[in-house]
N, C-alpha and C positions, 0 to 999 in steps of 0.2 A: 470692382477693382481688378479684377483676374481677368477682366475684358479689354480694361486699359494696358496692361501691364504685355500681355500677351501680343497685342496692335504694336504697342510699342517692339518689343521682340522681334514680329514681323519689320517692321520698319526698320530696322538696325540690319536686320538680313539684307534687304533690299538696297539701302544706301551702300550696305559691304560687295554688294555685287556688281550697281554700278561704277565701284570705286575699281574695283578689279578688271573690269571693262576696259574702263578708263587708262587703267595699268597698261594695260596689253597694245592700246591704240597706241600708247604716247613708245613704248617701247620697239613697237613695229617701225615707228615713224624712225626712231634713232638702229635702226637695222639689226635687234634683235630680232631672233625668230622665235614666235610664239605662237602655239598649238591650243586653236580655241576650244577642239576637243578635250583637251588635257588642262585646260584653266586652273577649274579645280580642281584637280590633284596636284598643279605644279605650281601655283598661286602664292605658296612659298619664294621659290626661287624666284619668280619674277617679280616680287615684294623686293625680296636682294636684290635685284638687277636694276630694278627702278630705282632704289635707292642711291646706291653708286653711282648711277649715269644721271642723274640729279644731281647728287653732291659733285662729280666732273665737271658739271656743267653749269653749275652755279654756283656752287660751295655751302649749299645749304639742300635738307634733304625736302623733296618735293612735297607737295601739300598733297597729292594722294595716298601717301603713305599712309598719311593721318586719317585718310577719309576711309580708309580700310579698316586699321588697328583700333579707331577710341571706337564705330561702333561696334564692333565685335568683343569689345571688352564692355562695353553700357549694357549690350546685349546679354554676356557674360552674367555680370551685377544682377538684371532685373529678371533672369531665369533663379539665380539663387534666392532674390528674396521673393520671387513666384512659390519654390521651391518651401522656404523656412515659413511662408503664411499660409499654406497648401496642410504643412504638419501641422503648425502651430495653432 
């Protein structure tokens, strides 16, 4: 179970990095500048920035956002209960 659990983890990483990727191209394209050195550490602000220039441009906020934030938050979730059946 802690084999699954942990795969699953890694994949949540994985989908969260291509999403961020994905960030930075679609941002590039609309003439932000973004520093691929600096992703992660600035991956925040370009989370806001995609967001805004999504909702500008459509009036609804882009589906990358989402492809960021639910797995980092599943990822979240399934460290914790790694975490509580690890004690338990």
């Amino acid at each position: 179970m802690e084999t699954l659990l942990v795969s699953l983890i890694l994949a949540c990483g994985v989908w969260a990095v291509i999403a961020s990727v994905l960030i930075a191209r679609h941002l590039e394209k609309h003439g932000v500048a973004v520093s691929v050195l600096w992703l992660r550490v600035m991956i925040l602000k370009y989370l806001g920035q995609y967001r805004k220039v999504t909702l500008e441009e459509t009036g609804r906020v882009g589906p990358l956002f989402y492809h960021y934030v639910v797995p980092l938050n599943v990822a979240l979730a399934l460290v914790i209960i790694l975490v509580v059946r690890a004690l338990g």
